[in-house]
N, C-alpha and C positions, 0 to 999 in steps of 0.2 A: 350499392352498398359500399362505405367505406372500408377498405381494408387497415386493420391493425400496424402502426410501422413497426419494424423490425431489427432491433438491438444487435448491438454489436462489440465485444470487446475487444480492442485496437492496441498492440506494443509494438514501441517505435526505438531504436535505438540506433546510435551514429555517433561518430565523433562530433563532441562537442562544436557549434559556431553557431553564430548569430545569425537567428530566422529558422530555426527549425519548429517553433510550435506555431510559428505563420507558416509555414512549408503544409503542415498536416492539417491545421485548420480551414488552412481555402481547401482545399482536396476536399474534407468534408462541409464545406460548406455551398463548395459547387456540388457534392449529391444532395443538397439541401438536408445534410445531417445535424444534429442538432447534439453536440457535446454534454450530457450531463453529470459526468465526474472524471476527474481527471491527479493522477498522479505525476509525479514529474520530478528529475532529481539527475543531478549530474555526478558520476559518481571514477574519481580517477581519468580524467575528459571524454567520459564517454557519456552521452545525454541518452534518459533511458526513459518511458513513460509509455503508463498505461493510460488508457484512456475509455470510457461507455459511452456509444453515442447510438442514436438512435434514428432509423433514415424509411423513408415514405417504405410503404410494400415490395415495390417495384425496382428497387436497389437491390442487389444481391452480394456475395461476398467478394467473387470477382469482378464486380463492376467496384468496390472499394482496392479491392488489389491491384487493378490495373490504374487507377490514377492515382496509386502511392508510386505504384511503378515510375510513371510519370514525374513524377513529382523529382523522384530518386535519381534520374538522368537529368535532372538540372540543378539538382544540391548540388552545396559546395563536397559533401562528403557523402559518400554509402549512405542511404536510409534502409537499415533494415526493418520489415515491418513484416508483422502479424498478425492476418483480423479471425476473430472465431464469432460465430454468431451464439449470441447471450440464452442460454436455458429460460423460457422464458418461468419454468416451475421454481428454480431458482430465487429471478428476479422476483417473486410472490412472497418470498418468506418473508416473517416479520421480521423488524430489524430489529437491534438487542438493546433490552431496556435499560436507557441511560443511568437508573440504579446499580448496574451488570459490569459496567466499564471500569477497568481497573488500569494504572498504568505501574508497569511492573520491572526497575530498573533492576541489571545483573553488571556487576563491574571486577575484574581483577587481572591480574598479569597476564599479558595478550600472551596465545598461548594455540594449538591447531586442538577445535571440538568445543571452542563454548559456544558456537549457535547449536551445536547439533546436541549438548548436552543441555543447556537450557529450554531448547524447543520440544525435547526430550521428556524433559520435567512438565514443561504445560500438556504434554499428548497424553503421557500417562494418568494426569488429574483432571484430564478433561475441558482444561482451558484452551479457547478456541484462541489464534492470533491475528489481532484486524491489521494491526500495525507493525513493524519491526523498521528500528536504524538505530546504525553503529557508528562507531569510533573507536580509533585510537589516540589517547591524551596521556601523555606522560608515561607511556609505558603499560599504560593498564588500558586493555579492551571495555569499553564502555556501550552497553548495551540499552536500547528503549522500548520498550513491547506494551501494544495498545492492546488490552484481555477482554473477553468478555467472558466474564464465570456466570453465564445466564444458565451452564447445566450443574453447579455449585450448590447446595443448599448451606454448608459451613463456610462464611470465609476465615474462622476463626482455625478450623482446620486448616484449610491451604495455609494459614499465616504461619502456624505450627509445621507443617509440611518443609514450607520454606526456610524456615529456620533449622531442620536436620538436612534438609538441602544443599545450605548455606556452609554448612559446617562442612559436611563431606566433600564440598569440591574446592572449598577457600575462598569461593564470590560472596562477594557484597551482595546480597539482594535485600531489594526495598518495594512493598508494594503497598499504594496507596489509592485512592477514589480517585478516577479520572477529575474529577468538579474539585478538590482539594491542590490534585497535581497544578492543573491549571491558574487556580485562584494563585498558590505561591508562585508560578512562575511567568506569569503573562504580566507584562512589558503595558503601564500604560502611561503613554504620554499625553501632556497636556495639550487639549486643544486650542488654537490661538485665533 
């Protein structure tokens, strides 16, 4: 009887250098893991990323921990690393229908409490967050939030919401169709 492989969610973080997702990728690719999604983002030089991957039965979480271990005494820097094994009830749920995806910008004078007042505003209305990154441009905190209002029945409400939202805290907010967001800002170049 074959046994089912067994998932794995992996965070990696270290100061930034060249060869770190070669550093964590042969580690899991000598336990014969198999990467199926992956995050990644350098943020202030610190290289930080999540990662799901997925490895024979027979692998366990400390046989991942000891060859990050490994891995970590011959980086150029620190590899801190995290592995938690994946809920597999979790990984079952449906994923959220691409009708549901909203992307939901909040932008104004950078300031201490606009993630926790914006993430605030989606808990309250029950909008779930896939995605979240920031900036500061000019002065102003610039926010980018991937939604999924799959437990929404109004969006014309939340639109309303957002607009006495908007008013009470002085942010710009904009929220528009994922498939809309995308079409005005995807970059296509010609092929030669």
């Amino acid at each position: 009887m074959v046994q089912s492989p067994r998932h794995y969610v992996i965070s990696v973080m270290s100061r930034d250098h060249v060869g770190i997702i070669h550093e964590v990728s042969k580690v899991l690719q000598n336990l014969n893991g198999n990467i199926a999604d992956v995050r990644q983002s350098v943020l202030c030089g610190y290289f930080t990323m999540i990662l799901l991957a997925s490895f024979p039965a027979s692998v366990t979480r400390r046989d991942i921990e000891r060859k990050l271990a490994e891995a970590d005494a011959h980086s150029e820097s620190v590899l801190e690393a995290t592995v938690c094994e994946a809920d597999q009830a979790t990984m079952t749920l449906a994923a959220p229908r691409p009708e549901n995806i909203y992307v939901l910008t909040a932008s104004g004078v950078d300031r201490v409490g606009i993630v926790a007042v914006v993430s605030g505003f989606c808990e309250k209305h029950r909008i779930n967050i896939l995605d979240l990154s920031t900036a500061i441009s000019n002065g102003d905190y610039v926010m980018i939030l991937l939604v999924n209002l799959n437990q929404h029945v109004s969006i014309n409400a939340v639109r309303t919401d957002l607009q006495c939202f908007a008013h009470e805290t002085g942010l710009k907010v904009v929220l528009q169709h994922y498939d809309i967001f995308k079409a005005v800002n995807e970059i296509n170049l010609p092929l030669r």
